[in-house]
C-alpha positions in Angstrom: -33.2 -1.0 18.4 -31.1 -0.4 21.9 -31.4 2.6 23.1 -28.1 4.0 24.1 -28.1 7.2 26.6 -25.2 9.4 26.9 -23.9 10.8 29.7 -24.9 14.2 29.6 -21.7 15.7 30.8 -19.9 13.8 27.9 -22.4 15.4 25.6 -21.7 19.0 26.7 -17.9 18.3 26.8 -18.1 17.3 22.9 -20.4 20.6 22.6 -16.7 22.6 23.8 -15.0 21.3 21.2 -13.9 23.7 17.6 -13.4 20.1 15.9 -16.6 17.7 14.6 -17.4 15.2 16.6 -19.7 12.4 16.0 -21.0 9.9 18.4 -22.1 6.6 16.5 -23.5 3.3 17.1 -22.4 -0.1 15.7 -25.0 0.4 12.9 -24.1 3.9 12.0 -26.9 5.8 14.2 -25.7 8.8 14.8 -26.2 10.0 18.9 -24.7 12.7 19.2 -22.7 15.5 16.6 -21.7 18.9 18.4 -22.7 21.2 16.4 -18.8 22.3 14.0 -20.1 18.4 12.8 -24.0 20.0 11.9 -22.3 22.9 10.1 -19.6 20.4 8.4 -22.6 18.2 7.1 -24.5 21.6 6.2 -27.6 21.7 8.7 -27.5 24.9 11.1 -27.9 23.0 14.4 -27.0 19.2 15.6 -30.5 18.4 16.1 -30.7 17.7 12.3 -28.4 15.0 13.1 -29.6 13.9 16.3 -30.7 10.1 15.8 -30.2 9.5 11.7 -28.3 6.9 9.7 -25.2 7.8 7.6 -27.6 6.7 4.5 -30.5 9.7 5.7 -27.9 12.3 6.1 -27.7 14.2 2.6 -24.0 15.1 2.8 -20.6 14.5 0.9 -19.5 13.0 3.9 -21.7 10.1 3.6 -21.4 9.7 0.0 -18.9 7.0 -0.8 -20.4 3.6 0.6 -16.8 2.0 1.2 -16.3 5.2 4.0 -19.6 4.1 5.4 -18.7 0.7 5.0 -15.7 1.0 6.7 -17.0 2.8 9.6 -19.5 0.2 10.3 -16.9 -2.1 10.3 -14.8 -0.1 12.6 -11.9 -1.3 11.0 -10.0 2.3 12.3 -8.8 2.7 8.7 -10.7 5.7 8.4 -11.1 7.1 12.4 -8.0 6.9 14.3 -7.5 7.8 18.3 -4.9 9.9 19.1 
């Protein structure tokens, strides 16, 4: 597994943000969720998240494997940029 580092000033500049925000690799790692994503997926803090797969994450946002699928893919039918 590669280990990806994020900047740390990106990292604190999600952490500003009122809207989830999830960080993921190809593979659906998750690196980094500020912490309206922890609350969202029902843990207290966003080290709960901090380095799990969709699939370990006990949430209703992970639940339906064609969302999961789909974000693998990164086919953008279910993120969009703005």
């Amino acid at each position: 597994m590669d280990d990806i580092v994020l900047p740390k000033m990106l990292t604190q500049s999600f952490d500003l943000f009122i809207e989830p925000i999830f960080v993921v690799s190809k593979d659906s790692r998750i690196l980094h969720a500020n912490l309206p994503s922890a609350k969202l997926c029902g843990f207290r803090t966003n080290d709960g998240l901090k380095e799990k797969y969709y699939e370990e994450v006990k949430s209703v946002l992970f639940e339906d494997e064609s969302v999961i699928q789909g974000l693998r893919l990164g086919n953008g039918k279910y993120c969009t940029l703005r």
